[in-house]
N, C-alpha and C positions, 0 to 999 in steps of 0.2 A: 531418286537419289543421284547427284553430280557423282563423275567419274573424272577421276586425274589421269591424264595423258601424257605420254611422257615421250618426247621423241629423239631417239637417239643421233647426236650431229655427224656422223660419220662424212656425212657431203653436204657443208654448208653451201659451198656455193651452190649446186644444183638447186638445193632447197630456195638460197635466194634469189636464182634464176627463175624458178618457178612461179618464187612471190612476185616476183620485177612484174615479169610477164601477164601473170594473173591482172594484176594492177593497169597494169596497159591494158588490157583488155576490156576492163570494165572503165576505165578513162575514158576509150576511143568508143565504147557503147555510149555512155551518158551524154557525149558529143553529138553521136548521130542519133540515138533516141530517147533524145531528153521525155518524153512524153511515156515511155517505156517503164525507164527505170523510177520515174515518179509515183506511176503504177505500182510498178512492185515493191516500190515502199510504204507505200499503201496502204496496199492488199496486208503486207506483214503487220503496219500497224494495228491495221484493224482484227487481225489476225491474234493478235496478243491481247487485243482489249476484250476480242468476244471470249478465248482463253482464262482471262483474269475474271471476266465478267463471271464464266460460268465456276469457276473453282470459288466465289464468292457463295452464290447461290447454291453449290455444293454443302460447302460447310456449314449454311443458314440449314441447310436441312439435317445435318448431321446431328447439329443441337438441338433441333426440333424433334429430332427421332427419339434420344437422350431424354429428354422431355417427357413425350410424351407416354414412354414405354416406362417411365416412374411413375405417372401419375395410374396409368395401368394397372402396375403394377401393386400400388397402394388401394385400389379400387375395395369398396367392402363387397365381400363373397355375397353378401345379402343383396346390395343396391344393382349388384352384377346379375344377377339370376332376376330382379324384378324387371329390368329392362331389357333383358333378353328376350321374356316373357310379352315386352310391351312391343318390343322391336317386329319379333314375329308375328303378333296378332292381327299389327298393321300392317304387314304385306298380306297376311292372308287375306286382309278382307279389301283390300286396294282394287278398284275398279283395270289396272291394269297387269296386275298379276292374274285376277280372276280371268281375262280376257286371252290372254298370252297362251301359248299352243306350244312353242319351244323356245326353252331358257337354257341359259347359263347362270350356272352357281357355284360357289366354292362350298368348300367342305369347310365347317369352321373346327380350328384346333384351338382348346383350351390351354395348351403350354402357349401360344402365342397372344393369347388374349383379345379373342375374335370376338363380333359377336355370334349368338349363338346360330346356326343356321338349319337345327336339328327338326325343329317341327314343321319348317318351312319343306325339307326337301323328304321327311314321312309323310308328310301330305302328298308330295307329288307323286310319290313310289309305289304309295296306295291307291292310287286310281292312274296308271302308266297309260300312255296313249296306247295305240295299236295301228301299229304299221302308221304313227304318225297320222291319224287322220280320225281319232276319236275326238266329240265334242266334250266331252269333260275332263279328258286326261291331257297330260304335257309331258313333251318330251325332254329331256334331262340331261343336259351334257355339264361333265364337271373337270376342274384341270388335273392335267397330268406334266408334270417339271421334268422336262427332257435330259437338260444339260446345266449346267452352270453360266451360259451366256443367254440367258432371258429366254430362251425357247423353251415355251410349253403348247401343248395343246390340248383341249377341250372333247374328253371323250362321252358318249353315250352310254349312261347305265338306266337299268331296270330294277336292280334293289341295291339295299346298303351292303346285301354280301359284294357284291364286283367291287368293293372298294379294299384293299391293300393297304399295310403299311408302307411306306417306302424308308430309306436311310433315318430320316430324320423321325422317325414316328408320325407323321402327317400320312391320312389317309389320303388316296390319291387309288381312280381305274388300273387296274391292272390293263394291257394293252391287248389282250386277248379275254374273252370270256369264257364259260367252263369247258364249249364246244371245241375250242383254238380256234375261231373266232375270229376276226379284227375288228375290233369297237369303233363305231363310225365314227370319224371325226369331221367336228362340223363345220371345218374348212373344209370339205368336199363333201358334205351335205345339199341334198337339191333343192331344199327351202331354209327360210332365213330364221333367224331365232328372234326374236320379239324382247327379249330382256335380256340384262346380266345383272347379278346380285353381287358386288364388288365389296371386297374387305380392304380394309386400310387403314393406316395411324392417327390419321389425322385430317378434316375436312373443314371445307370453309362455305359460306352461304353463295359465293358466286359459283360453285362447281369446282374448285380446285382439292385434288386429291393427291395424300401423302403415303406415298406408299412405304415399303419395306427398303429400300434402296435398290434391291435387285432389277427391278423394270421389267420383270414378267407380264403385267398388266397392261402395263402402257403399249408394251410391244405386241402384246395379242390382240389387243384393242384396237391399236392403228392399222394392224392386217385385216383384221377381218371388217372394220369401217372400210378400210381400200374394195375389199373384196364385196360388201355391200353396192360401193359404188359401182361399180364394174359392171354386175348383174341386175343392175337399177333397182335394188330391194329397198325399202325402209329401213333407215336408220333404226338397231333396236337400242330401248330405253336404257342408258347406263346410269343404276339406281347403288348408292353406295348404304350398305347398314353403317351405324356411328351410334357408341354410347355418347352421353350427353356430354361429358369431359374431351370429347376427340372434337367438337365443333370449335375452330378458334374461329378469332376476329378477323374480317377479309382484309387480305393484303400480310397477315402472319406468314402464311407457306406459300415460298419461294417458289417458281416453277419458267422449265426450263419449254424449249420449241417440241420437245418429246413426249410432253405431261399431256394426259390425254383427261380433261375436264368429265366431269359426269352431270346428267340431267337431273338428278334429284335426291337426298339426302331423306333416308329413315332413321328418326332419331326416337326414343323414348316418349316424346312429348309430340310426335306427328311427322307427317310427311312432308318433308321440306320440298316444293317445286322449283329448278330454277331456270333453265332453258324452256324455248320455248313448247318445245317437245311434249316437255314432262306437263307446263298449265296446260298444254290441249288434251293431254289423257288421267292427268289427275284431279280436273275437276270437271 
């Protein structure tokens, strides 16, 4: 919102002495470094264009979100529950889910129109690693929303009791378990997680993912790919679930230097590969 200023003339002339001066100032720079101030006209043009450029890109997704959260929301209860159904059955049986030792998953909430993520993660709860080092079980970290500026982190549970309401009715790790506890999180975990199972509004066949606006994903995502790098781990697979209605046409969703792409796309009708990641372990 613009703000009016209002400045009271008590001492014009100082004030025009000021401006005189000021002016001189920047005269006698443009003089001696022309190359300077060209620069910093520049820098601000360019400054204004990346500006307008991203408030453009802003509002394309604003409408997309609008969008897509009607079509959602129109969805039939029937068609909703069959591909829920279909969604889950094909991670279960996906050569890199089966393979995967520790993931990250969201909890899916039906007031948001997720898909479903319930048999995926009583599968995993029902046969829990131990001590991280069981061959048929996987360890389990799920997010927890710290603050209201994109900071969450990904805690470690053992059943669907450690999960909590929080504000919003979104289950979410309580931060301690019944022992008082601290639930490891898996930014300071000593090995690397293998998956994430990414919820979102809206996807496209090159990888691009629309999220909620808040940029909790994006921003956990880029930390902990830094934090991969770091520790020379493998990149783990970024697989988004998608009912059939959230795939648009590529080049629909707008994306910014922040938007962090995912390798492959679970839709009702099969698992979309797209990076090169995802063709080397999904087929």
């Amino acid at each position: 919102m613009g703000r009016e200023v209002v400045v009271l003339m008590t001492n014009p002339c100082t004030i025009a002495t000021a401006a005189a001066q000021s002016a001189l100032f920047i005269t006698r720079s443009a003089m001696l470094h022309p190359r300077s101030i060209a620069t910093m006209n520049n820098q601000d043009q360019n400054s204004a264009t990346t500006t307008t450029h991203l408030d453009a890109i802003f509002k394309q997704k604003k409408g997309l979100l609008s969008r897509v959260r009607k079509d959602l929301k129109g969805m039939d209860p029937t068609q909703r529950s069959e591909e829920d159904n279909a969604i889950q059955s094909l991670v279960l049986k996906a050569p890199w889910f089966k393979s995967c030792k520790r993931l990250c998953a969201y909890i899916s909430c039906s007031a948001l129109r997720e898909v479903d993520t319930l048999q995926v993660l009583s599968e995993i709860l029902q046969n829990p690693a131990k001590d991280g080092h069981s061959q048929m079980g996987k360890k389990l970290y799920v997010p927890r929303v710290e603050d209201r500026n994109s900071h969450m982190r990904m805690l470690n549970i053992s059943s669907i009791d450690d999960l909590i309401a929080n504000s919003m009715n979104i289950l979410e790790p309580a931060p301690v378990d019944a022992d008082g506890k601290e639930r490891e999180d898996v930014m300071l975990a000593d090995d690397p997680v293998d998956l994430f199972l990414l919820p979102g509004l809206a996807f496209d066949k090159s990888g691009r993912r629309l999220g909620r606006g808040g940029g909790y994903y994006d921003t956990f995502l880029m930390k902990y790919q830094e934090l991969a790098n770091e520790r020379k781990w493998k990149q783990p697979l970024l697989v988004a679930l998608s009912y059939s209605l959230q795939i648009m046409d590529d080049g629909v969703i707008p994306v910014t230097p922040n938007d962090v792409l995912v390798d492959a796309l679970v839709s009702p009708s099969g698992v979309i590969p797209i990076s090169p990641a995802a063709l080397e372990r999904c087929l």
